[in-house]
C-alpha positions in Angstrom: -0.7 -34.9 -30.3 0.6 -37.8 -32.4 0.8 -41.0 -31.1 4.7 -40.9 -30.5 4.3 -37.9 -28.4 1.4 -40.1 -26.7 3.5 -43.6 -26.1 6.4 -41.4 -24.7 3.7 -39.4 -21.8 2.7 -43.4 -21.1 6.0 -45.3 -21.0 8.2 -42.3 -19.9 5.5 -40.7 -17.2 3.5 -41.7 -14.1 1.3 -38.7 -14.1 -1.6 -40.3 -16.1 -3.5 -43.3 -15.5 -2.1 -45.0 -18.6 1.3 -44.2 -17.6 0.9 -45.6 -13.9 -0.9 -48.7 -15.8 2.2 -49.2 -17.3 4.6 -49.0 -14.6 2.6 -51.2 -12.5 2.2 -53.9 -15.6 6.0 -53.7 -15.9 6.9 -54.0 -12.3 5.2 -57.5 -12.6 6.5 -58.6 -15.3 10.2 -58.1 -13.7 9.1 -59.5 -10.4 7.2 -62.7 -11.8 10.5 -63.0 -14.5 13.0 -62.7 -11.7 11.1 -65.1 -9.5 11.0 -67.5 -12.7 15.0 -67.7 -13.2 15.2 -68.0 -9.3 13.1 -71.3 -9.3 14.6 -72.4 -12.0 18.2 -72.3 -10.3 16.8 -75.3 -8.0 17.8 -78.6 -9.7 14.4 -80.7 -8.4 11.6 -77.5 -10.0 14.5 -77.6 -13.1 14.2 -81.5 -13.8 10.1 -81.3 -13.7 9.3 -77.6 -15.7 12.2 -76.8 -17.2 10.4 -76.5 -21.1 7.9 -74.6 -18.9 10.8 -72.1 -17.5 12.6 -71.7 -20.8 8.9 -70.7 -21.9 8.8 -68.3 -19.2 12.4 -66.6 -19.9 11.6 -66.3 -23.9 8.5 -64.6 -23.3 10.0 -61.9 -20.6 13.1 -61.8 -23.3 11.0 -60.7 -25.7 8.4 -58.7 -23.9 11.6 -56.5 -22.2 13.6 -56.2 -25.9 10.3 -55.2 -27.1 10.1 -52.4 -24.4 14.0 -51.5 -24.9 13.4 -50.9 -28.8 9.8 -49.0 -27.8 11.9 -46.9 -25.3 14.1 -45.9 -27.9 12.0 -44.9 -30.5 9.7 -42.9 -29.1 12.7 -41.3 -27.0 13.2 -37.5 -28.7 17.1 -38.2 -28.5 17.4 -41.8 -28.6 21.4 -41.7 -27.6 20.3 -39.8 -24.4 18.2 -42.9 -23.3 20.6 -45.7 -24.6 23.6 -44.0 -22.6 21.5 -43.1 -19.3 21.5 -45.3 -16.7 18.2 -46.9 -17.3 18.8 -47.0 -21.0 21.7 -49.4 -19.7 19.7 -51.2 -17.4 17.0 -51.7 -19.8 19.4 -53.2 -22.5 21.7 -55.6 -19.6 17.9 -57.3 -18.6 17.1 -58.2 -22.1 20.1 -59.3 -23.0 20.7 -62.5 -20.6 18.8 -65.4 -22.5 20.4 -64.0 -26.3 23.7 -64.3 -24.7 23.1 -68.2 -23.0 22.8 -69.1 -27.1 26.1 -69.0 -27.1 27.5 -69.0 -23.7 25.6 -71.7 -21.3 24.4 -70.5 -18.1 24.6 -66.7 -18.8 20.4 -66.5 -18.5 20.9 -66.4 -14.6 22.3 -62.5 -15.3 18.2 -62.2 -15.4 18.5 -61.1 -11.8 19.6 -57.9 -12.9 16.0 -57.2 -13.7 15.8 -56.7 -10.2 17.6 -53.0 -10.6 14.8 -52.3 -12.8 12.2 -52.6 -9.9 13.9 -49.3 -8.2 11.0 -47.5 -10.8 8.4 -48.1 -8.5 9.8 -45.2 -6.4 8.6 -43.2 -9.8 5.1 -44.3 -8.7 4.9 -43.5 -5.3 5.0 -40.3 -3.8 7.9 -40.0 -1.1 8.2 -36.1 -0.7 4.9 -36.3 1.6 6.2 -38.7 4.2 9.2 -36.2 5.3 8.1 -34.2 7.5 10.5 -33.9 10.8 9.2 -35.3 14.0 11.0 -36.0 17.6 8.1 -38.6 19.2 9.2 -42.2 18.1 6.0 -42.5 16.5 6.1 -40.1 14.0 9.8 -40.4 13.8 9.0 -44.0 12.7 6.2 -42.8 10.2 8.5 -40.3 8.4 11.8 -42.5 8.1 9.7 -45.4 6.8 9.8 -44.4 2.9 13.9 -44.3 3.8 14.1 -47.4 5.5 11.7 -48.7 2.8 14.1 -47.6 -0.1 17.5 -48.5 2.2 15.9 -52.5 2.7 15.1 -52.8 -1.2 18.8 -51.9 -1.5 19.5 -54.7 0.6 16.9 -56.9 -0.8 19.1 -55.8 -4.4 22.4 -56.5 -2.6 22.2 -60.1 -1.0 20.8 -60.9 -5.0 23.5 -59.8 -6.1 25.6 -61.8 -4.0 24.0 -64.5 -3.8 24.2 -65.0 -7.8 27.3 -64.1 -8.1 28.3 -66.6 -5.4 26.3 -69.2 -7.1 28.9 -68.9 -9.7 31.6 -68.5 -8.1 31.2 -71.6 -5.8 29.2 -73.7 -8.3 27.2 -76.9 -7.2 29.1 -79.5 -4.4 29.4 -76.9 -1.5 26.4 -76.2 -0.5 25.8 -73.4 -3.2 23.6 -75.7 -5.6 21.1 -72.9 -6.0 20.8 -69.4 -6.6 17.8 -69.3 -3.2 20.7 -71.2 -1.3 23.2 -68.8 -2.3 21.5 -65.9 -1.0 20.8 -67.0 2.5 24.7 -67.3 2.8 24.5 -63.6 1.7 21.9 -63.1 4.0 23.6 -64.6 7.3 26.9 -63.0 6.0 25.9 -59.1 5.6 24.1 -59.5 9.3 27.5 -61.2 10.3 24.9 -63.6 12.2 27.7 -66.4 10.0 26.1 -69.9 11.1 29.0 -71.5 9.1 26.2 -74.1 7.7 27.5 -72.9 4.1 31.2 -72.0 3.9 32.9 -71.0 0.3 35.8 -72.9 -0.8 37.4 -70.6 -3.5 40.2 -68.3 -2.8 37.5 -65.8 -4.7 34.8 -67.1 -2.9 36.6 -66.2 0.6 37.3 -62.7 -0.6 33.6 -62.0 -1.7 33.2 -63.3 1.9 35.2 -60.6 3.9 34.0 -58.2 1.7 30.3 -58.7 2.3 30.9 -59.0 6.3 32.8 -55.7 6.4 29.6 -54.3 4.5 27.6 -55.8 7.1 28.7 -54.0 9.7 28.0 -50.3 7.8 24.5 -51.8 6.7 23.2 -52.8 10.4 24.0 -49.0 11.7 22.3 -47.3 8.7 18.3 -48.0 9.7 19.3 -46.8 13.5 20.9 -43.7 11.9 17.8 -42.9 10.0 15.1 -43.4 13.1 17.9 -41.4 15.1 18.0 -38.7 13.0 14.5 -38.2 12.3 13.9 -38.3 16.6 16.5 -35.7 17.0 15.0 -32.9 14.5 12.9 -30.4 16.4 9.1 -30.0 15.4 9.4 -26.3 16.3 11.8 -25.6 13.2 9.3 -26.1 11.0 6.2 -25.1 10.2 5.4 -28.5 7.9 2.6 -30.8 8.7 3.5 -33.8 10.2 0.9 -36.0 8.3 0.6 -34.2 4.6 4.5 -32.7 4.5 2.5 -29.1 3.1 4.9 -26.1 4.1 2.6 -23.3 5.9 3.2 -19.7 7.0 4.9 -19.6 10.7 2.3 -18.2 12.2 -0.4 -21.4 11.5 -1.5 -23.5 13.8 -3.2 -25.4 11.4 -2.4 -27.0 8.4 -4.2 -25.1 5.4 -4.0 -28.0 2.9 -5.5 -30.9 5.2 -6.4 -29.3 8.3 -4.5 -30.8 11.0 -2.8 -29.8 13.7 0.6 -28.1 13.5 
C-alpha cells in the first residue's frame, strides 16, 4: 500500500487506531482554537496576551491549511472533497486570519471551526443506542445520542449568533464581547429575555425576532424526542434494548450480548 493510500485510511477513516488518533488530535485542536479567539474577544485577556493569542491563531491557521492541502492531495478526486461540504468547511476555517491581513477583524469568523467539531459523531458509534423502549428509563437511554447531537446544534446555533451579534451591535451596548454576545443568544432562543442586553440596530432587532421565533421550535424538539422514544412499543421489535443487535422473533435472549429481550 503506498503511503498515499495509507494517509487517506488515517485522515479520511475512523476504523483504525491511527485514524481515531487523528480525529481525536483534531477535535482538540478546533476546540482549544475556538476557545482561543473566544478569549480573545474580551478586551481585559486582549490588552494582557494579545502577542500570545495572535501566536495561538497563526499556529491553528497553519496547522488547519496544512490539513486542508493534506485533505486534498491524498483525496483520489480532489474536486470531490473541495466541493463537498466538509471540503468547504475545511477551507472557510483556515481562511479567517489570511483574510484579517487585509480586512481587520475578520479572524473572529474562526468560530466557524466549531462546524468542524460535528466529526466527532464519525467517532462514536450511535446506531447501538436506538433501540425502542416505552419505560422512561430506557426511553431516556436511547434518545440521549439524539438529544446529545440536537444540543451540540444548539451549542453551534447561539455561536453563531452570538458572533454575528457581536458584529452587528459592536462594543457600547452591552455586546463588548463575543462570550457576552452569546448569553443574549442564549436567554433569547429560551425566550427567558431578561432585557439586561437589548440590541440597538434596526438589524440587530430583526436577528432578535428571528432567534425568539426559533426558540419556541427548539424548546419542543428534546420533549418530542423522549416522547417519541416512550411511545414505541418494545413488543415490535425483537432488538436488544442495551446492544441495538436485531435477533430472530422467537429469542428471548439477545444472541450477541446475552441479555434479556
Amino acid at each position: 500500500m503506498s503511503l498515499k493510500k495509507k494517509l487517506y485510511i488515517i485522515v479520511f477513516y475512523t476504523n483504525t487506531r491511527a485514524g481515531r488518533f487523528f480525529d481525536q488530535a483534531l477535535l482538540w485542536a478546533i476546540l482549544i482554537s475556538i476557545l482561543t479567539v473566544l478569549l480573545e474577544s474580551v478586551e481585559s485577556l486582549n490588552e494582557r496576551h494579545g502577542a500570545l493569542f495572535e501566536g495561538v491563531e497563526w499556529f491553528f491557521t497553519l496547522l488547519f491549511t496544512f490539513e486542508y492541502i493534506l485533505r486534498i492531495y491524498i483525496s483520489p478526486k480532489p474536486s470531490n472533497y473541495i466541493f463537498s461540504f466538509w471540503g468547504v468547511i475545511d477551507f472557510l476555517a483556515a481562511i479567517p486570519l489570511y483574510v484579517s491581513l487585509f480586512y481587520p477583524g475578520a479572524q473572529f469568523l474562526f468560530v466557524i471551526r466549531f462546524l468542524r467539531f460535528l466529526r466527532v459523531f464519525r467517532v462514536m458509534k450511535l446506531a447501538r443506542f436506538t433501540s425502542e423502549a416505552k419505560a422512561l428509563s430506557v426511553a431516556l437511554r436511547s434518545s440521549m445520542y439524539k438529544i446529545t447531537i440536537f444540543f451540540t446544534s444548539i451549542l453551534i446555533l447561539v455561536l453563531l449568533l452570538g458572533t454575528l451579534m457581536y458584529v452587528v451591535e459592536g462594543r457600547g451596548d452591552g455586546f463588548d464581547s463575543i462570550p457576552e454576545s452569546i448569553y443574549w443568544a442564549i436567554i433569547t432562543i429560551t425566550t427567558v429575555g431578561y432585557g439586561d442586553l437589548v440590541p440597538q440596530t434596526s438589524l440587530g432587532k430583526f436577528i432578535s425576532s428571528v432567534v425568539m421565533i426559533i426558540g419556541y421550535a427548539i424548546i419542543a424538539v428534546p420533549t418530542g424526542i423522549v416522547t417519541s422514544e416512550m411511545s414505541k412499543n418494545r413488543k415490535e421489535s425483537t432488538g436488544c434494548l442495551k446492544c441495538g443487535n436485531p435477533n430472530p422473533d422467537d429469542a428471548r435472549y439477545c444472541n450477541k450480548c446475552g441479555e434479556k429481550i
